[in-house]
C-alpha beads as a LAMMPS data file, in Angstrom:
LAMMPS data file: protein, C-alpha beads

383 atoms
382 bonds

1 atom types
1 bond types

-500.0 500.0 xlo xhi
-500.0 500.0 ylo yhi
-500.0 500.0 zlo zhi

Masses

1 110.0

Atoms # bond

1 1 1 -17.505 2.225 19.404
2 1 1 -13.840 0.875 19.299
3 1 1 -11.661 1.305 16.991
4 1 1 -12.098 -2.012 15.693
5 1 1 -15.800 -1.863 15.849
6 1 1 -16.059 1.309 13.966
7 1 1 -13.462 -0.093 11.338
8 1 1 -15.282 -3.794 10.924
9 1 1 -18.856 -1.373 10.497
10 1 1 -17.145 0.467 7.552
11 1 1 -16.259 -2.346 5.947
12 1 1 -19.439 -3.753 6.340
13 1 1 -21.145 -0.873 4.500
14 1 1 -23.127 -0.442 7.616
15 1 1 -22.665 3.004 9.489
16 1 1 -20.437 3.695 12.680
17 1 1 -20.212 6.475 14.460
18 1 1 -17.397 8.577 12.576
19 1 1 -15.548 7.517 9.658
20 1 1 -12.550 5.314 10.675
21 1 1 -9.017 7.126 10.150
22 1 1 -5.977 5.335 8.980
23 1 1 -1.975 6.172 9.163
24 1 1 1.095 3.948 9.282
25 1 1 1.418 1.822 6.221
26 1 1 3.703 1.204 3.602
27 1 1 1.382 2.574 1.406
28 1 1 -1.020 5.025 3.790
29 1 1 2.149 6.087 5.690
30 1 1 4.331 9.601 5.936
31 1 1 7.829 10.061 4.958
32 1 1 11.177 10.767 7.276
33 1 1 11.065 14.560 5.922
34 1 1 7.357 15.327 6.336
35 1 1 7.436 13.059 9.660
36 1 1 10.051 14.861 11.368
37 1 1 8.504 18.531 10.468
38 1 1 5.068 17.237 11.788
39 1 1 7.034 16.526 15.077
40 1 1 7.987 19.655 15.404
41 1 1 5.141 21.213 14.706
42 1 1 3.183 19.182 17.749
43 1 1 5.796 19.875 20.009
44 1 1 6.749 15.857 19.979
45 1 1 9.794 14.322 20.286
46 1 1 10.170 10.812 18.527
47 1 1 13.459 8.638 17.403
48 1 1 13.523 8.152 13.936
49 1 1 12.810 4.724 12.857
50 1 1 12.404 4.186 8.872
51 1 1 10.134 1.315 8.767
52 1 1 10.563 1.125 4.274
53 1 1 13.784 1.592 2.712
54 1 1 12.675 2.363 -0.214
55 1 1 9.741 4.473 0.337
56 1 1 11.857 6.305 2.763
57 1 1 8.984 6.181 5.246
58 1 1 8.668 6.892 9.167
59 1 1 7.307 4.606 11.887
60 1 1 4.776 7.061 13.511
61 1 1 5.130 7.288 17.046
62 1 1 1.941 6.298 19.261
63 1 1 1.685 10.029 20.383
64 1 1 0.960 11.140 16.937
65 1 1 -1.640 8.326 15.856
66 1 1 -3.684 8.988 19.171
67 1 1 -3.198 12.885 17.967
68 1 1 -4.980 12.004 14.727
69 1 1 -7.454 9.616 15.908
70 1 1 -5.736 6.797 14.523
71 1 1 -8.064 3.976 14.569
72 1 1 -5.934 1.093 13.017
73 1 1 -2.471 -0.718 13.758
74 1 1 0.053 -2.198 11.650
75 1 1 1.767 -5.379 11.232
76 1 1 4.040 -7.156 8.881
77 1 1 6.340 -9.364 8.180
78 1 1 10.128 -9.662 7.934
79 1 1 12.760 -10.640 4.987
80 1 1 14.074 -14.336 4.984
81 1 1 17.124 -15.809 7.072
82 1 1 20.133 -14.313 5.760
83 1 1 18.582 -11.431 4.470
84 1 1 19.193 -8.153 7.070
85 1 1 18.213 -5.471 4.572
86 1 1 22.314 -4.039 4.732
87 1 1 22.502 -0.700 2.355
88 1 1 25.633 -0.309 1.011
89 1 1 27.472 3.282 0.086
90 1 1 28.920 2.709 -2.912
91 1 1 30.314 5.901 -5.358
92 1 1 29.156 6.276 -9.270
93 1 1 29.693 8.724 -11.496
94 1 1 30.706 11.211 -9.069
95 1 1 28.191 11.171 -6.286
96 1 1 27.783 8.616 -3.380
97 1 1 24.615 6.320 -3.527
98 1 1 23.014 3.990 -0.880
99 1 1 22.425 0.628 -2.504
100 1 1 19.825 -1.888 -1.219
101 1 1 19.772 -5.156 -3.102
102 1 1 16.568 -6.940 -2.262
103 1 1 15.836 -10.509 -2.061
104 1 1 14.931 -10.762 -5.563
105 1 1 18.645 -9.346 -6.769
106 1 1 16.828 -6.201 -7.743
107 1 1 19.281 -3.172 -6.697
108 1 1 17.345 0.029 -5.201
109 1 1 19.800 2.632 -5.109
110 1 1 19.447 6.610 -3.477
111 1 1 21.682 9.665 -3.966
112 1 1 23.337 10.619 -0.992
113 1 1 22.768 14.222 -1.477
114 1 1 18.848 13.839 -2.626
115 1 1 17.882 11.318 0.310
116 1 1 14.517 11.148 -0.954
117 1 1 13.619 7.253 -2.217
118 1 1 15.202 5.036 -3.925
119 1 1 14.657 3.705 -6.787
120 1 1 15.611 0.886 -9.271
121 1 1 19.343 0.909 -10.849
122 1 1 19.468 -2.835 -11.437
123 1 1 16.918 -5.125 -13.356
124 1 1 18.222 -9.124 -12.739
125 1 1 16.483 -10.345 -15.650
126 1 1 16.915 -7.324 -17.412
127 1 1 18.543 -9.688 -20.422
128 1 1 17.277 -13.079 -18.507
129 1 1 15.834 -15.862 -21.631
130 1 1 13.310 -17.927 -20.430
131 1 1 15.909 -20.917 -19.761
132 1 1 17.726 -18.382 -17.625
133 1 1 14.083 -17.334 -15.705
134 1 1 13.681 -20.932 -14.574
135 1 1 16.927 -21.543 -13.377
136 1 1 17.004 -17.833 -11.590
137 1 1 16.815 -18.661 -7.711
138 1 1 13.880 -17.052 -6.245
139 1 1 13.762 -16.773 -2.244
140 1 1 11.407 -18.970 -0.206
141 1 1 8.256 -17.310 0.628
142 1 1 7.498 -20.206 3.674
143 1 1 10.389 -19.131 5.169
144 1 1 9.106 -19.161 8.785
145 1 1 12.125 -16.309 9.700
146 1 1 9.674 -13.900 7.910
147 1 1 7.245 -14.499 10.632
148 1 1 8.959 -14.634 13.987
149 1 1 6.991 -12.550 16.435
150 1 1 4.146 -12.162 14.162
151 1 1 1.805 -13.670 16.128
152 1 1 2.471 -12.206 19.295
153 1 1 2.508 -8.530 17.656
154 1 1 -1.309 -9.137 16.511
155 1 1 -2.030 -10.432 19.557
156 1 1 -0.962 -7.726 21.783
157 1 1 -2.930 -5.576 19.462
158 1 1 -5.746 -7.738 19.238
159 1 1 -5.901 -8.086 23.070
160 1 1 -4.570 -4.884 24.185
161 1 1 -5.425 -2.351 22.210
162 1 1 -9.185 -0.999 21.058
163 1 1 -7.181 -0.933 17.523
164 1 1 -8.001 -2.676 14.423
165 1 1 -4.878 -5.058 12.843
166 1 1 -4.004 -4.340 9.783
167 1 1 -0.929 -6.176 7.787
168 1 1 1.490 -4.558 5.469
169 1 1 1.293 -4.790 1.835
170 1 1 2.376 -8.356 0.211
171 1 1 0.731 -10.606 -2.450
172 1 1 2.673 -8.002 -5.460
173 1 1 2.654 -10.340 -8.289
174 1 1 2.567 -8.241 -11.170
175 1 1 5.561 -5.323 -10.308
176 1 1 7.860 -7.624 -8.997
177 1 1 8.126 -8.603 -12.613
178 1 1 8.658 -5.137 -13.821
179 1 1 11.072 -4.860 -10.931
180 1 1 13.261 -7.889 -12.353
181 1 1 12.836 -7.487 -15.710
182 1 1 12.579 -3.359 -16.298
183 1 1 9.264 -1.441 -16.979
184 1 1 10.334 -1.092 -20.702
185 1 1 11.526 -4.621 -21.492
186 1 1 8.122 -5.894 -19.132
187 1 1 6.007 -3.612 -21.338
188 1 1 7.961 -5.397 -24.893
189 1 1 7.087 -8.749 -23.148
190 1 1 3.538 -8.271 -23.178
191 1 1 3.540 -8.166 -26.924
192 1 1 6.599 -10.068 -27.985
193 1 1 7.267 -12.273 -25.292
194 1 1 3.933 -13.456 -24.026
195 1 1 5.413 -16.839 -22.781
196 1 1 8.023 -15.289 -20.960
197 1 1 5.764 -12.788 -18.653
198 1 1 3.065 -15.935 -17.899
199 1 1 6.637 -17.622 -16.595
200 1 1 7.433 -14.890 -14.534
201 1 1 4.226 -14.279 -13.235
202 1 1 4.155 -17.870 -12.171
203 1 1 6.953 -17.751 -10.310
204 1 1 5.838 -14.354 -8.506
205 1 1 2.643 -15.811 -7.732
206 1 1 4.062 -19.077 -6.540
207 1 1 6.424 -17.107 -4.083
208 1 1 3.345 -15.399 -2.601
209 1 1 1.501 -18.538 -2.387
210 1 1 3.793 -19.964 -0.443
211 1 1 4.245 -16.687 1.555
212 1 1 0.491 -16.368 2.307
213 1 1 0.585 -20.623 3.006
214 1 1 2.686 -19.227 6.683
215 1 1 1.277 -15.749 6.969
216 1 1 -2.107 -17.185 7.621
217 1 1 -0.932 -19.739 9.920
218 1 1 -0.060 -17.312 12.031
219 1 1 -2.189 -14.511 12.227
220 1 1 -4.977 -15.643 9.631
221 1 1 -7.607 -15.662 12.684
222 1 1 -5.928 -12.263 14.209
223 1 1 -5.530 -9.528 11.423
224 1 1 -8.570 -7.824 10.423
225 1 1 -7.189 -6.303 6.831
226 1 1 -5.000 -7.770 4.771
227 1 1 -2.831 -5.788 1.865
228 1 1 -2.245 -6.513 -1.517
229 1 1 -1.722 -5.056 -4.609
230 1 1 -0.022 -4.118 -7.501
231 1 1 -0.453 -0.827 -9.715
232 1 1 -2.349 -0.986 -12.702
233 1 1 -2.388 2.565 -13.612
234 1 1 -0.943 5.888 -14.098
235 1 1 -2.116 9.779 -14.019
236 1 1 -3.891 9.486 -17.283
237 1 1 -5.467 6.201 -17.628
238 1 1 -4.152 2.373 -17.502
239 1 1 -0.271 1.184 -17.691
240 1 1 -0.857 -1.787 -20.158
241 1 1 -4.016 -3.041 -21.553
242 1 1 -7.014 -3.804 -19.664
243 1 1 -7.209 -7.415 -22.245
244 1 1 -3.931 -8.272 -21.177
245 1 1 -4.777 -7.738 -17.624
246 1 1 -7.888 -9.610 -17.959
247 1 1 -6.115 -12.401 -19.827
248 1 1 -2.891 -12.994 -18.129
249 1 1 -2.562 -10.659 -14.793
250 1 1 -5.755 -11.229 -13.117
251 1 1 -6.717 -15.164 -13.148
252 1 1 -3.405 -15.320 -11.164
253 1 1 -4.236 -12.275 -8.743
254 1 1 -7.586 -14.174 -8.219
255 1 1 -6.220 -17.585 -7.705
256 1 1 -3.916 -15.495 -4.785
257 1 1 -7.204 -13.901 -3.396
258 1 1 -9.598 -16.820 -3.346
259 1 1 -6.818 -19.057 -1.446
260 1 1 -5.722 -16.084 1.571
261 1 1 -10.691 -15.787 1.700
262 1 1 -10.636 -19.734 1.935
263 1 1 -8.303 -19.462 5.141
264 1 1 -8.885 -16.204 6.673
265 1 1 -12.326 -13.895 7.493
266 1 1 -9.951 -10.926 7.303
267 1 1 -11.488 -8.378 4.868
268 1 1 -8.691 -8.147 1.214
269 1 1 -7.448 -4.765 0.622
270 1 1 -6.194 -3.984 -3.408
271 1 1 -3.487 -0.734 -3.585
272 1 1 -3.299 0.442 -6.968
273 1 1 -1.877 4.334 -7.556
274 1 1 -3.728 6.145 -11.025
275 1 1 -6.288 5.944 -12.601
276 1 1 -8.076 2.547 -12.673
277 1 1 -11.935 2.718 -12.724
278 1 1 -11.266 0.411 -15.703
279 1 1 -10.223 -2.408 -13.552
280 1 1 -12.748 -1.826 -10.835
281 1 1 -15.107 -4.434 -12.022
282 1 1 -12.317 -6.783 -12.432
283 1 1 -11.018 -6.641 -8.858
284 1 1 -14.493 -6.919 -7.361
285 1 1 -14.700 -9.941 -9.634
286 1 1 -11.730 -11.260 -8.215
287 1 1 -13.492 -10.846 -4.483
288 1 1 -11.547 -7.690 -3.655
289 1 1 -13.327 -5.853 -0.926
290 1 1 -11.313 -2.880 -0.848
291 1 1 -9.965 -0.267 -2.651
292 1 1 -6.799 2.187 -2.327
293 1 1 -5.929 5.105 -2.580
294 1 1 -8.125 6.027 -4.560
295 1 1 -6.281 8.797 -6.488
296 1 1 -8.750 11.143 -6.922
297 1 1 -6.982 13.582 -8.747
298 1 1 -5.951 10.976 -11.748
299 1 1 -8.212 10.864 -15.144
300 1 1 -11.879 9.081 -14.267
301 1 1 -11.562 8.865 -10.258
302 1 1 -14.353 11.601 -9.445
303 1 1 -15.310 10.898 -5.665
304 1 1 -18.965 11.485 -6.625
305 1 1 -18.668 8.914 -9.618
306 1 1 -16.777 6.399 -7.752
307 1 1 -18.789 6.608 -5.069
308 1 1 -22.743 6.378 -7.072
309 1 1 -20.785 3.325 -9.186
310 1 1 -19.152 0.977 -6.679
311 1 1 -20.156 2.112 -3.247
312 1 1 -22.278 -0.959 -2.876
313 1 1 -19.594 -3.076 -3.310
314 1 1 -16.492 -1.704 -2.744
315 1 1 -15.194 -0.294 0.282
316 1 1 -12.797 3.360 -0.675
317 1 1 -9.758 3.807 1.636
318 1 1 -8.545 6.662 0.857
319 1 1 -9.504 9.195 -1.168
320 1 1 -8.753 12.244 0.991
321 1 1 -7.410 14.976 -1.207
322 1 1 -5.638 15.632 -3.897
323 1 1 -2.557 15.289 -2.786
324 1 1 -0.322 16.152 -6.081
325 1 1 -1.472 19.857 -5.922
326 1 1 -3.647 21.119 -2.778
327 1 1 -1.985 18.839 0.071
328 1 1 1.275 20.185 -0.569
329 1 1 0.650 23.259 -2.205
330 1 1 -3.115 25.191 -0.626
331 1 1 -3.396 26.678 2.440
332 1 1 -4.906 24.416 5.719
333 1 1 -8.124 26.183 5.697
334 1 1 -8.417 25.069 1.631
335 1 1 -7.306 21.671 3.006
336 1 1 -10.070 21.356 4.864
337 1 1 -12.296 22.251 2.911
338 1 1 -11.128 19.401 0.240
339 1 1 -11.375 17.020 2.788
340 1 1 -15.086 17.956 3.679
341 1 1 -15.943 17.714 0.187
342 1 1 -14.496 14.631 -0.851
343 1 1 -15.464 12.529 3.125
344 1 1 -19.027 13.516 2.568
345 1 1 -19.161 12.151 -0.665
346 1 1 -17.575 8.895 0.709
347 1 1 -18.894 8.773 3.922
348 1 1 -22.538 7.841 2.950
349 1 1 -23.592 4.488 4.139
350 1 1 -20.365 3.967 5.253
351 1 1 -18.251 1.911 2.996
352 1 1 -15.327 4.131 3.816
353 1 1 -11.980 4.668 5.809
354 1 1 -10.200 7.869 5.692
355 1 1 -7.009 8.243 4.866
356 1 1 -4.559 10.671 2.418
357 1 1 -3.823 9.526 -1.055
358 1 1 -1.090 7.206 -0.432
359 1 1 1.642 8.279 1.475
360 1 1 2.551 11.796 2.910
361 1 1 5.129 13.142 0.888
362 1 1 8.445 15.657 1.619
363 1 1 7.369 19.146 1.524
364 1 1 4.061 18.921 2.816
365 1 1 3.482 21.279 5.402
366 1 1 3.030 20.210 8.722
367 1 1 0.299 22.479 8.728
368 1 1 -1.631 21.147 5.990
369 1 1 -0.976 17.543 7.354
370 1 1 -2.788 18.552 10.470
371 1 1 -5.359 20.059 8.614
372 1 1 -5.849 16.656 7.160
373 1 1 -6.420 14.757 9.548
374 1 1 -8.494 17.320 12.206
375 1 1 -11.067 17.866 9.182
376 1 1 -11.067 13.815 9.168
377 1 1 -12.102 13.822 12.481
378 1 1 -14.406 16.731 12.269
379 1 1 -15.932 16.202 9.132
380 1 1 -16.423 12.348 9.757
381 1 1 -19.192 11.814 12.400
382 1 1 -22.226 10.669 10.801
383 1 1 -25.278 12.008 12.750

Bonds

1 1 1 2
2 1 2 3
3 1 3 4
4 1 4 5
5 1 5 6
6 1 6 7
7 1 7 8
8 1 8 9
9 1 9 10
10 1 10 11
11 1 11 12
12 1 12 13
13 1 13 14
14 1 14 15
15 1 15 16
16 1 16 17
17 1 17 18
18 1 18 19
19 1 19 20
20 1 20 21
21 1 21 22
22 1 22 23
23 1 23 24
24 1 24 25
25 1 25 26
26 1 26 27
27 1 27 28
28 1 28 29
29 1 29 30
30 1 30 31
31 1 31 32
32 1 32 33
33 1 33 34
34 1 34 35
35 1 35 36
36 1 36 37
37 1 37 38
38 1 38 39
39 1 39 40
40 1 40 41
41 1 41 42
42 1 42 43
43 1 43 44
44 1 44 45
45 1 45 46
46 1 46 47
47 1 47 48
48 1 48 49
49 1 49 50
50 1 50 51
51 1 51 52
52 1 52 53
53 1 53 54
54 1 54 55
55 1 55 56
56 1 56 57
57 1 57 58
58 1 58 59
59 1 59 60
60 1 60 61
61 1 61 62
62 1 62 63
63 1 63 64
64 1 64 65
65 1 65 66
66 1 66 67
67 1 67 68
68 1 68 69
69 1 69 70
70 1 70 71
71 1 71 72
72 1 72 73
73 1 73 74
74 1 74 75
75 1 75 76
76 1 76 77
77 1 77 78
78 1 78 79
79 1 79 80
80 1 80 81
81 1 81 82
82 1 82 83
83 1 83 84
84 1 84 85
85 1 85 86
86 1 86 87
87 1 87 88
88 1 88 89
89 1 89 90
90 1 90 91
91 1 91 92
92 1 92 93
93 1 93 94
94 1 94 95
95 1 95 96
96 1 96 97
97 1 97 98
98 1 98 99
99 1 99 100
100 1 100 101
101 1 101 102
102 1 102 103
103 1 103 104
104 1 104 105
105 1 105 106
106 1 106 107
107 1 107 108
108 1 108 109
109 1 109 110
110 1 110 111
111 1 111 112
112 1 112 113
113 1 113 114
114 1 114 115
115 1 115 116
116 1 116 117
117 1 117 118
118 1 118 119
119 1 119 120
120 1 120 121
121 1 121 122
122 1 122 123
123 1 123 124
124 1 124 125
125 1 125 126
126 1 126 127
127 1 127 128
128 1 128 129
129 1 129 130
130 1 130 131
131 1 131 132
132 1 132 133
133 1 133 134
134 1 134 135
135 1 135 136
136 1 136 137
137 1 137 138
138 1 138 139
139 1 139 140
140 1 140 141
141 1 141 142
142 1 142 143
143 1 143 144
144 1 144 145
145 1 145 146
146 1 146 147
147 1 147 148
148 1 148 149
149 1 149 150
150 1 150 151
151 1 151 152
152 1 152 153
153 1 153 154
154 1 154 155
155 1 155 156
156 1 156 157
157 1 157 158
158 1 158 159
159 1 159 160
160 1 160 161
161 1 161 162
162 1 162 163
163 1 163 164
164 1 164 165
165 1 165 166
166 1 166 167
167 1 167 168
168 1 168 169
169 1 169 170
170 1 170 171
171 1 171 172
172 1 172 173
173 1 173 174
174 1 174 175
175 1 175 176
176 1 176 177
177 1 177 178
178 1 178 179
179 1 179 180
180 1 180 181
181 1 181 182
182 1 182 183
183 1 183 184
184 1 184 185
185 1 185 186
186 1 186 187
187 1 187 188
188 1 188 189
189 1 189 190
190 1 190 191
191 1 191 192
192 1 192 193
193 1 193 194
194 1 194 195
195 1 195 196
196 1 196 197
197 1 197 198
198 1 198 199
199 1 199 200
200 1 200 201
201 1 201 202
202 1 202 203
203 1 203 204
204 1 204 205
205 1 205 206
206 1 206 207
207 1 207 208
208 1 208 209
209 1 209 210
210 1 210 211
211 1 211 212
212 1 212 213
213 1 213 214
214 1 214 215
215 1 215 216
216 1 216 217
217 1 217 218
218 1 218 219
219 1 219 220
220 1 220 221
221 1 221 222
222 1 222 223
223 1 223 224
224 1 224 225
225 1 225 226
226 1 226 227
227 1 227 228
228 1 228 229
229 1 229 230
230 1 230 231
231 1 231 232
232 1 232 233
233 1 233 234
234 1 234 235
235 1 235 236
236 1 236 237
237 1 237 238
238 1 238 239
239 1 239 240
240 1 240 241
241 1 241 242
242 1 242 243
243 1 243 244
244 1 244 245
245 1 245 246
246 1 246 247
247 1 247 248
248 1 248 249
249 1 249 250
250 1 250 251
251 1 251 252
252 1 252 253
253 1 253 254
254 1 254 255
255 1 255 256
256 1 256 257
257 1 257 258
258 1 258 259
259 1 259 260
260 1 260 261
261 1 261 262
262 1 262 263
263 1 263 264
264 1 264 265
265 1 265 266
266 1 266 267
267 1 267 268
268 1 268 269
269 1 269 270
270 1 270 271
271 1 271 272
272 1 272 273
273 1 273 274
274 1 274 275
275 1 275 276
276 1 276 277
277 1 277 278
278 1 278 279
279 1 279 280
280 1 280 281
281 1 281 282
282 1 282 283
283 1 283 284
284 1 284 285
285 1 285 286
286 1 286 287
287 1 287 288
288 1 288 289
289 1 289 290
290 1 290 291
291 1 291 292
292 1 292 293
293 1 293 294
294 1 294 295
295 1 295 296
296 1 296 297
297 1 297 298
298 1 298 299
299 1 299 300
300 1 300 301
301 1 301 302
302 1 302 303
303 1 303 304
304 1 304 305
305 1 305 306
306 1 306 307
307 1 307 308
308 1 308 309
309 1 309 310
310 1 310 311
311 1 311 312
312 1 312 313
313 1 313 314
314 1 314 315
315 1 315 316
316 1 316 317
317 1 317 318
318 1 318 319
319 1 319 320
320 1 320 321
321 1 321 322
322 1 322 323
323 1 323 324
324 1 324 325
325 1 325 326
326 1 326 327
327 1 327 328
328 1 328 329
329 1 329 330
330 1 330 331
331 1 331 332
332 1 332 333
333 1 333 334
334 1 334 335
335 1 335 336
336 1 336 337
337 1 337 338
338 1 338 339
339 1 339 340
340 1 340 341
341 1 341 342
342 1 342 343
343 1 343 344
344 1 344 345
345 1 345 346
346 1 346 347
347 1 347 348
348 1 348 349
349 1 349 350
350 1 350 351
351 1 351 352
352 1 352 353
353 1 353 354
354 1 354 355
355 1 355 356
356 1 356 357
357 1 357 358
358 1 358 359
359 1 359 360
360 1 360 361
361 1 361 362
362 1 362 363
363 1 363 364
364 1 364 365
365 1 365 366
366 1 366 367
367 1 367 368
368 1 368 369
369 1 369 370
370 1 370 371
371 1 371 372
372 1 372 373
373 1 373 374
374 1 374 375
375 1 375 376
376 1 376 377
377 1 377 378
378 1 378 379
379 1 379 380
380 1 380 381
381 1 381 382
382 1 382 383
């Protein structure tokens, strides 16, 4: 089979002939730390190229994706005219900090000295009233700079390539809230402010509407996945209320999801980190067909009861490992033996593509990363 073929069987619950393997996303991807260790390990050379500010994440190189079997290939979009992702260096209380101020005015800022991530140090609407939300200037999401080249990138893949196209995440309705607003004050909202998250969230959602409107135009007949998501839970068990979600959040995620099915065959791919088996039935309601990561070591995501639950209608990508304690911490041979486990668990019927839990992390050990992916490979053939 091609890589495309064996991908397109998995998601059609029907069996290939190994599990499909997947690197190279924002949000299945490796970062610049762990990245450039792995290089050296292989004995591979490769120029740097941070494809996420934020996450701090590499581009992989082709070398290493044929390495690991790689059996999908990325595209995505760009930012809109007159916005060239510049990060500023910029000194605060006594250290010097990389600012990146997106296109929603939120500021992502990174210590110099712990070159890590970034993360938030500005909220926009962090005081905003609601008279103040609707006169805020969101970008345009049909802003046809985003897609420039696009087209041709799927196509080459499409045409040139056994691969499977994939695009990078978008359709993030609910964080970008939290993102303007601040995780504490969005949280108060909810409660106190009911008016003012449904006002945000309509303005998100519009944004991606129109986003999606030019996306598809493009590529809708080329990409094969399609990425969106936001996170719904943490370690323990859901970030707000599963009412509130059903109420408010999801009738706007589904509105998103049933317009990008009505224009596109391309199979919709949900990202949400922690522990969400709560939600499950919600996004399947919503016509989500797949689900990542798939953080198996959060409360209630047991492979085997994941697996005997939604197999039959959900497709797990992801899943790999724990990869809070034994990625970065076992040895490779306990590695793969945590991968063995947890792919034959989701391997049966297919229904499943491989990859880590999220992204690879500093610290991991080249080693172990190998490990990873060489029990993916080995562990994966169905017989």
């Amino acid at each position: 089979m091609t890589s495309r073929e064996r991908l397109l069987a998995a998601l059609n619950h029907q069996v290939p002939d190994r599990v499909p393997i997947d690197l190279g996303g924002n949000q299945t991807g490796i970062h610049k730390f762990a990245y450039q260790a792995l290089l050296d390990h292989l004995g591979l050379r490769d120029e740097l190229t941070i494809m996420d500010s934020v996450q701090q994440l590499a581009r992989p190189c082709e070398a290493v994706l044929e390495r690991f079997h790689v059996d999908t290939r990325y595209i995505a979009a760009g930012p809109g005219a007159g916005f060239d992702g510049t990060i500023v260096q910029r000194r605060r209380d006594g250290r010097l900090w990389h600012d990146l101020t997106d296109e929603f005015g939120v500021r992502w800022s990174m210590p110099d000295d712990q070159p890590l991530y970034m993360d938030i140090s500005y909220h926009p609407l962090a005081d905003a009233t609601l008279d103040d939300l609707r006169d805020y200037p969101f970008p345009r999401g049909d802003d046809p700079a985003r897609f420039e080249g696009l087209r041709q990138r799927a196509l080459e893949i499409r045409n040139e390539t056994p691969y499977a196209v994939v695009s990078g995440i978008a359709g993030v309705v609910y964080e970008i809230c939290w993102y303007m607003r601040g995780l504490e004050q969005w949280f108060m909202d909810m409660i106190r402010q009911p008016a003012f998250c449904e006002a945000l969230l309509d303005r998100t959602l519009a944004f991606w509407m129109d986003w999606f409107r030019l996306f598809l135009d493009e590529v809708g007949d080329l990409v094969d996945v399609i990425m969106i998501g936001d996170d719904l839970a943490g370690q323990h068990g859901p970030l707000f209320r599963p009412e509130f979600y059903r109420r408010v959040v999801k009738p706007r995620q589904r509105q998103l999801v049933q317009y990008i099915c009505s224009r596109t065959d391309a199979r919709i791919w949900y990202h949400t980190c922690g522990a969400c088996a709560a939600f499950i039935p919600d996004l399947i309601d919503n016509g989500i067909h797949i689900l990542n990561p798939v953080q198996v070591s959060a409360a209630g995501m047991d492979p085997e009861t994941l697996k005997s639950r939604f197999g039959d209608r959900l497709v797990f990508w992801g899943g790999a490992i724990d990869a809070q304690h034994v990625l970065p911490g076992a040895s490779p041979d306990e590695v793969r033996r945590a991968v063995r486990r947890n792919v034959e668990i989701f391997k049966r019927g297919g229904g499943y593509v491989f990859n880590n839990v999220h992204n690879i992390q500093a610290g991991v050990p080249p080693e172990n990363i190998v490990a990873l992916f060489d029990a993916a490979y080995e562990y994966g053939f169905y017989e």
